[in-house]
C-alpha positions as a Markdown table, in Angstrom:
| # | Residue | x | y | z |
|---|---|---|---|---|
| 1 | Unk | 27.7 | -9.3 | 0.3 |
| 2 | Unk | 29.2 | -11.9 | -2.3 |
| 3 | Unk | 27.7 | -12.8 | -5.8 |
| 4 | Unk | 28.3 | -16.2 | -4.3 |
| 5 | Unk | 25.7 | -16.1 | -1.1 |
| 6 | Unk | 22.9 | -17.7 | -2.6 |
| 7 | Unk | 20.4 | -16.8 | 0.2 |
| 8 | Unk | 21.4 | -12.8 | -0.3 |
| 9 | Unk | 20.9 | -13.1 | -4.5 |
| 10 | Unk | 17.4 | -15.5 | -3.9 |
| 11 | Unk | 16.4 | -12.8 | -1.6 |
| 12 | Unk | 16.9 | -10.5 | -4.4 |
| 13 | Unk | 15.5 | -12.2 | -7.3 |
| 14 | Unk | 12.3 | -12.0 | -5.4 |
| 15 | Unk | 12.3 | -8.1 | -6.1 |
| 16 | Unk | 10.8 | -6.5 | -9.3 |
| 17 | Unk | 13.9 | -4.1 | -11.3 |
| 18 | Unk | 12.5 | -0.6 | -10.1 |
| 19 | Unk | 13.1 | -1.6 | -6.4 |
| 20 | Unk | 16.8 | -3.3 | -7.2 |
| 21 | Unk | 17.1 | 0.2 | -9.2 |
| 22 | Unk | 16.2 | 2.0 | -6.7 |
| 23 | Unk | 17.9 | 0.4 | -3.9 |
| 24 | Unk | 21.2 | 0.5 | -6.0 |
| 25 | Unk | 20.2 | 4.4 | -7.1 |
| 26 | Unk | 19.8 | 5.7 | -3.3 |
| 27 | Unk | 22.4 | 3.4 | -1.2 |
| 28 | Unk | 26.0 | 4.2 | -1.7 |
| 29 | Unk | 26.7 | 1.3 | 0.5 |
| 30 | Unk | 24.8 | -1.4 | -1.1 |
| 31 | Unk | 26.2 | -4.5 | -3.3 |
| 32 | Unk | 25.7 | -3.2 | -6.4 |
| 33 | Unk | 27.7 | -6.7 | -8.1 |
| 34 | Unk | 24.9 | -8.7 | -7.0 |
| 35 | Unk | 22.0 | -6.4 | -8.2 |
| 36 | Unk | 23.7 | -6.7 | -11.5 |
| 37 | Unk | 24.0 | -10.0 | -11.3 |
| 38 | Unk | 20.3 | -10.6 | -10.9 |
| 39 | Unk | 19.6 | -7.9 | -13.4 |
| 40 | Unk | 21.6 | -9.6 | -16.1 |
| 41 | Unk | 20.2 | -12.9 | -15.7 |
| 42 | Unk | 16.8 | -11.0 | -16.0 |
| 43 | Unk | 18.3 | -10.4 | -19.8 |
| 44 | Unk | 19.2 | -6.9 | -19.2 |
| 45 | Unk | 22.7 | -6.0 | -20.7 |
| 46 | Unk | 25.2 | -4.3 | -17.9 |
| 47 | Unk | 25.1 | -1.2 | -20.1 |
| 48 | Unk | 21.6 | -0.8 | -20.4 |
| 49 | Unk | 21.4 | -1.1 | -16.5 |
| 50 | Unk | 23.8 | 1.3 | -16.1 |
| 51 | Unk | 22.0 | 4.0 | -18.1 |
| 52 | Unk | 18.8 | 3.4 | -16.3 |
| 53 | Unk | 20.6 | 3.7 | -13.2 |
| 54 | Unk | 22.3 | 6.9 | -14.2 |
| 55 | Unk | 18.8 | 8.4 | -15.6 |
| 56 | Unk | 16.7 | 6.9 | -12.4 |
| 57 | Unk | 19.7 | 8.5 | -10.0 |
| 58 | Unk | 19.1 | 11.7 | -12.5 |
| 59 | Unk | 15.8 | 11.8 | -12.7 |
| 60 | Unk | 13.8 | 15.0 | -10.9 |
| 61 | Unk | 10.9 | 12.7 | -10.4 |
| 62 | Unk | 10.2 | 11.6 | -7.0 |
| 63 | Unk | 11.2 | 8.4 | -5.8 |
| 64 | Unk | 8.1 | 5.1 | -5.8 |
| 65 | Unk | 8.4 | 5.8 | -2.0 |
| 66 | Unk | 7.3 | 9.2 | -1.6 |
| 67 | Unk | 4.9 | 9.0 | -3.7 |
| 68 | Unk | 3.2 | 5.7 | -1.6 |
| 69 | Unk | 3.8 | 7.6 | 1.1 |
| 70 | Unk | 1.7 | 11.1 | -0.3 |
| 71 | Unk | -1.2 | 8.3 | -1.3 |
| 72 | Unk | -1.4 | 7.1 | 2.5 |
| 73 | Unk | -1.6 | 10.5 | 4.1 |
| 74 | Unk | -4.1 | 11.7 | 1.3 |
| 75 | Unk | -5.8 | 8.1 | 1.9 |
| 76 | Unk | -6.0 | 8.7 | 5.7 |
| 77 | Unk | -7.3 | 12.1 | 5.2 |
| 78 | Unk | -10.0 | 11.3 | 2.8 |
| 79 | Unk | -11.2 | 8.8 | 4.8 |
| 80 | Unk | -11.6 | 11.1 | 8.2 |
| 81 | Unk | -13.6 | 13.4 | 5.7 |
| 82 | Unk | -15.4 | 10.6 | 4.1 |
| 83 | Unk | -16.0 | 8.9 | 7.8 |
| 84 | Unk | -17.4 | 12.9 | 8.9 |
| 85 | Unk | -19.5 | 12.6 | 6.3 |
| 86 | Unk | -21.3 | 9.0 | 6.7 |
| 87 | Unk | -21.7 | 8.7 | 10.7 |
| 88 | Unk | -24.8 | 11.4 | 10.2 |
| 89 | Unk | -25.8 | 10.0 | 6.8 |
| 90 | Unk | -26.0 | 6.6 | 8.0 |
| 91 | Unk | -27.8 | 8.1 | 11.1 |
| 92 | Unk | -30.3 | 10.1 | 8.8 |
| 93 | Unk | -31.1 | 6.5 | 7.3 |
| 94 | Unk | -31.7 | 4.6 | 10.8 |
| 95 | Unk | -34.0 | 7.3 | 11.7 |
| 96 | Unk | -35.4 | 8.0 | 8.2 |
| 97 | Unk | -39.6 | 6.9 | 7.2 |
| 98 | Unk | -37.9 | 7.5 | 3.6 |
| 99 | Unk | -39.5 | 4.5 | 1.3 |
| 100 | Unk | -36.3 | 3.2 | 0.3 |
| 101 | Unk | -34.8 | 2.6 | 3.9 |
| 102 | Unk | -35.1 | -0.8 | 3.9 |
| 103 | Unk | -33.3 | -1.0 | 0.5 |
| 104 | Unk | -30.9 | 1.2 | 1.4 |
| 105 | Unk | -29.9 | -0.8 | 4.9 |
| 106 | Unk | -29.7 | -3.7 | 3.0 |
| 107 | Unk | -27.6 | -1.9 | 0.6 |
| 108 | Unk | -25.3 | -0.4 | 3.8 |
| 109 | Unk | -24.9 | -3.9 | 5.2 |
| 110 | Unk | -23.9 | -4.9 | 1.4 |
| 111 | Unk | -21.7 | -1.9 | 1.3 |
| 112 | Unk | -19.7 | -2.7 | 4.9 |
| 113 | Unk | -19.2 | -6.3 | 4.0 |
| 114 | Unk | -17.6 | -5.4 | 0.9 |
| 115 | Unk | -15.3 | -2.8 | 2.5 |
| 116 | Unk | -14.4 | -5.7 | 5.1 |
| 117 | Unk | -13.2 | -7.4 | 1.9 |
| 118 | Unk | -11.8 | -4.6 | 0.7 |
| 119 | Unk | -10.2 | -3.5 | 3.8 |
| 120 | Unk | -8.3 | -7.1 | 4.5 |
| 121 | Unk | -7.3 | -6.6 | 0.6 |
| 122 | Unk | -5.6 | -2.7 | 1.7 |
| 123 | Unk | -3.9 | -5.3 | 4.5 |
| 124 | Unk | -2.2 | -7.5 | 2.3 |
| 125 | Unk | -1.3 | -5.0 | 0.2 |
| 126 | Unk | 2.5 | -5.1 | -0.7 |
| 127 | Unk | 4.3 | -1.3 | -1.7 |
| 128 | Unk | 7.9 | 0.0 | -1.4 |
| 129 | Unk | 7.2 | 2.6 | 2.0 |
| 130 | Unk | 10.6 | 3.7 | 2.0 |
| 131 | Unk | 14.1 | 3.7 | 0.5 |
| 132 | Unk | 15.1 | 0.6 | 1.8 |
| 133 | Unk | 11.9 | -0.8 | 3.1 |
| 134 | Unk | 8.4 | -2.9 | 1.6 |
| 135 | Unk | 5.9 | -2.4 | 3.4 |
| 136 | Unk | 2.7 | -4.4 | 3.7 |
| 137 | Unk | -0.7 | -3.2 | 4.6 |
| 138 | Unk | -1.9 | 0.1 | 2.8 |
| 139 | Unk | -2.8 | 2.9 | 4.1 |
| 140 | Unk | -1.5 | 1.9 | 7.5 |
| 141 | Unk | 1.4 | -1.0 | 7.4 |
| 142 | Unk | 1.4 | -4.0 | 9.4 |
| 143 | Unk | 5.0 | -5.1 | 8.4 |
| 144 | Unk | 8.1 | -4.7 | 6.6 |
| 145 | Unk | 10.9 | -6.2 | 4.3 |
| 146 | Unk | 13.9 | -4.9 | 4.9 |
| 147 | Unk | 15.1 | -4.9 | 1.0 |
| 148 | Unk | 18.8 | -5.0 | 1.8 |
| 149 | Unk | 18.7 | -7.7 | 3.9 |
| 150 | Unk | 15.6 | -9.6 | 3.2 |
| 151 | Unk | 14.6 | -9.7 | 7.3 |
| 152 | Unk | 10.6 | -9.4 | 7.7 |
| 153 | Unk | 9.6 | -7.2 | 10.3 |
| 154 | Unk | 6.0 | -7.8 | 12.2 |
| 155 | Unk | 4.5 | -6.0 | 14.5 |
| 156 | Unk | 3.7 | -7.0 | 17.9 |
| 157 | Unk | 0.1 | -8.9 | 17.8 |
| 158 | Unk | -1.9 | -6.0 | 19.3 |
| 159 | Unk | -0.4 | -3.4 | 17.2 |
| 160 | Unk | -0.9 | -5.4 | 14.3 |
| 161 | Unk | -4.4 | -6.5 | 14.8 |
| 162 | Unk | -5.4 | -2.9 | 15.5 |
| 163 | Unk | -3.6 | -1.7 | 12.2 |
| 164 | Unk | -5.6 | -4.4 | 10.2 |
| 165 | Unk | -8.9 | -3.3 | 11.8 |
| 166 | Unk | -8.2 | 0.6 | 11.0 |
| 167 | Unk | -7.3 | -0.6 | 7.3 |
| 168 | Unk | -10.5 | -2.6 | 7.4 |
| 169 | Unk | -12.9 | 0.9 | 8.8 |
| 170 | Unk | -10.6 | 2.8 | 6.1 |
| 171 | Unk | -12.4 | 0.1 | 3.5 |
| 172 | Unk | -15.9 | 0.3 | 4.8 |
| 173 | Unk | -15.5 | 4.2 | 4.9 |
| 174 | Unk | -14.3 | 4.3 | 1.3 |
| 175 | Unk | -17.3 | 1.5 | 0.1 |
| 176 | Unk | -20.3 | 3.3 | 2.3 |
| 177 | Unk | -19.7 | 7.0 | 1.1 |
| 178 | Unk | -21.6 | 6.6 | -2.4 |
| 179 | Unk | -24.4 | 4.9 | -1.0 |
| 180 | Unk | -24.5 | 7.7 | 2.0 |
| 181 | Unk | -24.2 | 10.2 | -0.5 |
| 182 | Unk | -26.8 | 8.9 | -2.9 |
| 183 | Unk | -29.2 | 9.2 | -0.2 |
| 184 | Unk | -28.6 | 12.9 | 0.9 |
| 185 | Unk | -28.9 | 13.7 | -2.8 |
| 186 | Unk | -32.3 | 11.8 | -3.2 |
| 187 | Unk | -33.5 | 13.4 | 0.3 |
């Protein structure tokens, strides 16, 4: 790329610094001039890029990206636990002559509303996946951003609806489970 394609440096002045950082810190291959460039009208001096490059390419911490993608496998395993946990909880309650169950299925269909919310929230969400990659849709994506080039990538529409649903289950899992386990603790 050249400092002078204006769609290539727009497309990067969209990104925050870590990502340029990191894109210029794990691509040999990538146009390094132009990431400056952006960076420098950001107010940062070359010289003060270049050492946060050199302690970033350094650096024994992992990258943003492996750490997003540790938080989605531990969010996807939480929630099978979590959704083990409230199917017979929210069972117990259907069936229960407990004197708060009305109060408490109100507070369920409370509950799944607000992890519908919170679920299509997870779906928008926007997080660097991989090394060259944003993804959007947390746990489970339903897009990308290519970072080098700027290309969005959808899914096809089934895929994608389905991947917005789980997301949305993943949030009404996550919002039920204190309610559920209020309720086994009062029982």
């Amino acid at each position: 790329m050249n400092i002078a394609d204006p769609k290539y440096l727009e497309h990067l002045r969209d990104l925050p610094s870590g990502y340029l950082l990191d894109l210029m810190a794990d691509n040999q291959d990538i146009d390094e001039e132009s990431i400056y460039w952006v960076l420098q009208e950001r107010g940062l001096l070359r010289e003060e890029i270049t050492k946060k490059l050199q302690r970033r390419r350094s650096s024994r911490w992992p990258r943003t990206y492996t750490l997003w993608t540790v938080a989605r496998w531990i969010t996807l395993f939480n929630a099978l636990i979590v959704t083990y946990f409230n199917i017979p909880g929210l069972y117990q309650i259907l069936h229960s002559d407990h004197a708060f169950r009305v109060p408490l299925l109100f507070l369920s269909v409370g509950s799944i509303l607000c992890g519908f919310y919170i679920g299509f929230k997870l779906t928008t969400h926007l997080y660097q996946g991989g090394k060259s990659l944003l993804y959007c849709g947390f746990p489970i994506p339903v897009g990308f951003v290519n970072l080098q080039t700027g290309e969005e990538i959808i899914k096809n529409k089934a895929p994608m609806i389905l991947h917005m649903a789980l997301n949305a289950l993943i949030g009404v899992n996550l919002t039920l489970f204190p309610l559920i386990f209020i309720y086994i603790m009062m029982d």
